[in-house]
N, C-alpha and C positions, 0 to 999 in steps of 0.2 A: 616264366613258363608259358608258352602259347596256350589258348582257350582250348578247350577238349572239341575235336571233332567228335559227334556220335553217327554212326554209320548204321539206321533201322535194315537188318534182313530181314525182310518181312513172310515172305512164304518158302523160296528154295524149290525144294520138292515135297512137303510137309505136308501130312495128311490133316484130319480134323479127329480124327481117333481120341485124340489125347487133350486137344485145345482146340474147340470150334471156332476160333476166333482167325486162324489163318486164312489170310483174302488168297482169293481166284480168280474172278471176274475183275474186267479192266475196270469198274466202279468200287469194286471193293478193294483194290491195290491201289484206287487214286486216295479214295478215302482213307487207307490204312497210311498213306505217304502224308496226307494233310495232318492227321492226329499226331502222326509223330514226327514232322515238323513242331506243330505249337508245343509239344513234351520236349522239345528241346532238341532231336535229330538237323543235322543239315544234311546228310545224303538219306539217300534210299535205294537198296539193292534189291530187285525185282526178276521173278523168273516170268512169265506169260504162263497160265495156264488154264486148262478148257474146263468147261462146266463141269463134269468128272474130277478136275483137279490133275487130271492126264499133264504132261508138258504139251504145251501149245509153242509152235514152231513159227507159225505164219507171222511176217515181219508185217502185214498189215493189224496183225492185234499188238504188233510193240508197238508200232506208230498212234495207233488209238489207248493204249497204255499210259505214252507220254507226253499225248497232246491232255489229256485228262489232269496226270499229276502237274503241268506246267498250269493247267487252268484254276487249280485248287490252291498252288503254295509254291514257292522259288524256291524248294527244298532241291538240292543237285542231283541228279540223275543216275544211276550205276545198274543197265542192264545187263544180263546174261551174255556172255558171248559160249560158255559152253552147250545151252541148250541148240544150237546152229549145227550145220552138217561138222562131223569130227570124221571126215572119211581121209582124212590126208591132204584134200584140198585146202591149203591155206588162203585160196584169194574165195573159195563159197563161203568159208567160215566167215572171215572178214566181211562180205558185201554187206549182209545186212547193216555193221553198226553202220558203213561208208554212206549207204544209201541213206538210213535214217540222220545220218549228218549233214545232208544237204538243203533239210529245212530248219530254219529257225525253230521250227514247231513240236519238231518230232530229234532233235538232234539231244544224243545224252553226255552229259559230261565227262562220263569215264566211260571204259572198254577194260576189263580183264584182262592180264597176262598171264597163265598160269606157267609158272618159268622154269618149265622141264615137264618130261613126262612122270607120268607115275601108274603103279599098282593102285587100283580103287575099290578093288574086293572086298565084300561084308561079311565082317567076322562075327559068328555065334558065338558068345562066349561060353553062353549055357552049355550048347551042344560040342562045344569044342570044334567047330568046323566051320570053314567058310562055305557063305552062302553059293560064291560064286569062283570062279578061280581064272578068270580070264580078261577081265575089265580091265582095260589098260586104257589112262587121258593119256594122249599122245600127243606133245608140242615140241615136234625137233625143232633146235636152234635157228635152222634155216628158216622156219614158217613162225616162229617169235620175229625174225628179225624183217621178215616180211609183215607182219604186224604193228611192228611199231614204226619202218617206211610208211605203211599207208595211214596211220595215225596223224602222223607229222605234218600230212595235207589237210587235215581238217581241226578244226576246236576242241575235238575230244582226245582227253587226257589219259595216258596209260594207270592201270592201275593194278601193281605186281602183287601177282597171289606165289608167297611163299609158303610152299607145303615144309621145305626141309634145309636146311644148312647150304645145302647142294644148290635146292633153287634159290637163295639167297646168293650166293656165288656164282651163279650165272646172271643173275638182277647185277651185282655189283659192275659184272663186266659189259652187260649194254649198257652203263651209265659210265663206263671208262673211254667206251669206244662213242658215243654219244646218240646210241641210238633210245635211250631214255633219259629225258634231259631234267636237271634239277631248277624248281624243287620237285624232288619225287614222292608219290604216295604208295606204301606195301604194307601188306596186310600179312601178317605174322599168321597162319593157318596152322590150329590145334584143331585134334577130333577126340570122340570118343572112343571108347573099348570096340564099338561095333565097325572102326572103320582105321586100320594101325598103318595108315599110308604116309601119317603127319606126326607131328610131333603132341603128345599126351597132352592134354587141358587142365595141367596143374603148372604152379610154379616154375620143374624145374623142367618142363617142355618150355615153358613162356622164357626161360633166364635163357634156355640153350639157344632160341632164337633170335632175343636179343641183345646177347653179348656181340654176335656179326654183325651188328648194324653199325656202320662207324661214325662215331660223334663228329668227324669235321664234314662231313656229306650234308648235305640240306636236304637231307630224308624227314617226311614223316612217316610215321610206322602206327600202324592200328592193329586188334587182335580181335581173333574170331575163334568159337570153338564148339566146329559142327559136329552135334551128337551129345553135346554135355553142356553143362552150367556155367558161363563166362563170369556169373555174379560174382562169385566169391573170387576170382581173380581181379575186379576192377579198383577197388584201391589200390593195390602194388600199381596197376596199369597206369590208374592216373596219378599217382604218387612219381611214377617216374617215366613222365611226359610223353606216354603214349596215348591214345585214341581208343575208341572202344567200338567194336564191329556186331551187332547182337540182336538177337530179334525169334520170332517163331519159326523160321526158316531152318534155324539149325538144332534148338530145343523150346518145348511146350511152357515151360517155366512155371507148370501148374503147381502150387500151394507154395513157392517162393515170393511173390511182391505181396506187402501186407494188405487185406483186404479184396484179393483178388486171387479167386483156385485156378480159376485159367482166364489170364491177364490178356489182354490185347497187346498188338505189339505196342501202341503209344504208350502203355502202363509198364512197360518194360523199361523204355525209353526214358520215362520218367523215375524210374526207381534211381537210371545211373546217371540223368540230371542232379536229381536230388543230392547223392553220395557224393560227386563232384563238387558242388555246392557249399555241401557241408565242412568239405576239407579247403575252400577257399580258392577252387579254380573254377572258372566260368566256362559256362559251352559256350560253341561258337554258332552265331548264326549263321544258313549258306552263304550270305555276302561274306561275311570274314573265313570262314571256311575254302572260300573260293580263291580267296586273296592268299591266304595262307598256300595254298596247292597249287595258284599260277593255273587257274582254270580259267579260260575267257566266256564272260555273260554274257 
């Protein structure tokens, strides 16, 4: 069985409400990426955000984001491509990762696919209602595939966010037609009750997503589950040779890791080292992580 990729989300859109420990500032995202590197992470998925914790847009605070984490740790890189314009332009969306690709310094190893559109409306459970009733992420096949053309020009690796069966099926067929070339990396995408756009953050969300993954494809596959507790799914996960995607970004993890009410994301990081460990599979560092996913250093 390959070594466990750990994949730290560190912030997302995450407030401090719950767990002060979510970074913000490009100092506190480098240091949150260095801590969980040495806890065992090889990637790090990062949103920019402004002093407020607001999403911060400007491609000169990603370029200062990644010149930061690349100065602290060779942990691999995985920014945001959804916080970018989502107005239907497919080549504004794009520019930024393209431009950040053209230095050594500021270039990140992965770029987002989320592969299909979806409903993203926040559901109250309490109140029985949703918060909003109009949020739509928009990715026609056209502006995926314009996507992974302008990928293909540079180092940075596609990386398929599968919300649902659907977008796995569409992932499968730009790896038939070769517009995502193997090995590939997809991230199995569970949510909570407050957001029913994915598949649920128990088992039998996780089994229905990857029973479609096909065993003779050179896929790796990792799991994430924003809005809930990934904890208690990661022995199945690592037991059966997936990857683990997890961090503050998507839940607080407060009174979960022992000896810590609201954990840093490295203490997170380190609990699913540990678990991993104990059941006798090794994480990978980003050099073998890299190797593994056909990423170029």
């Amino acid at each position: 069985m390959n070594k466990l990729i750990i994949e730290a989300r560190i912030n997302e859109y995450a407030g401090r409400n719950q767990n002060p420990h979510v970074p913000w500032s490009p100092e506190e995202i480098a240091e949150a990426a260095a801590q969980c590197c040495e806890a065992g992470a090889s990637i790090v998925h990062f949103h920019a955000r402004s002093k407020d914790g607001s999403p911060e847009h400007d491609i000169a605070v990603y370029a200062d984001i990644i010149r930061r984490i690349k100065a602290r740790s060779d942990i691999l890189i995985h920014p945001t491509l959804g916080a970018f314009a989502n107005d239907g332009d497919a080549a504004a969306r794009i520019q930024p990762i393209l431009t950040l690709a053209k230095d050594p310094q500021t270039r990140p190893h992965f770029a987002p696919l989320d592969m299909g559109t979806t409903n993203i409306d926040a559901y109250n459970p309490a109140a029985k209602a949703f918060r909003s009733d109009e949020a739509v992420y928009m990715n026609t096949t056209k502006t995926l595939l314009y996507f992974a053309e302008q990928l293909k020009a540079t180092a940075v690796r596609p990386y398929a966010s599968l919300w649902n069966v659907g977008f796995t099926r569409q992932f499968l067929a730009f790896m038939d037609m070769g517009a995502i070339a193997e090995p590939a990396y997809a991230c199995l995408i569970m949510t909570g009750d407050d957001l029913p756009s994915a598949h649920p953050g128990t088992e039998q969300g996780l089994d229905a997503h990857r029973m479609f993954i096909p065993k003779d494809r050179n896929i790796h596959w990792t799991a994430m589950n924003h809005g809930g507790d990934l904890l208690a799914l990661v022995p199945g996960i690592i037991d059966q040779g997936g990857h683990v995607s997890i961090g503050l970004g998507d839940w607080a993890y407060t009174d979960t890791i022992p000896g810590a009410a609201t954990p840093t994301n490295a203490e997170v990081v380190s609990q699913v080292t540990s678990l991993s460990r104990s059941v006798g599979r090794e994480v990978a560092t980003p050099t073998e992580a890299a190797a593994m996913l056909g990423v170029d250093l």
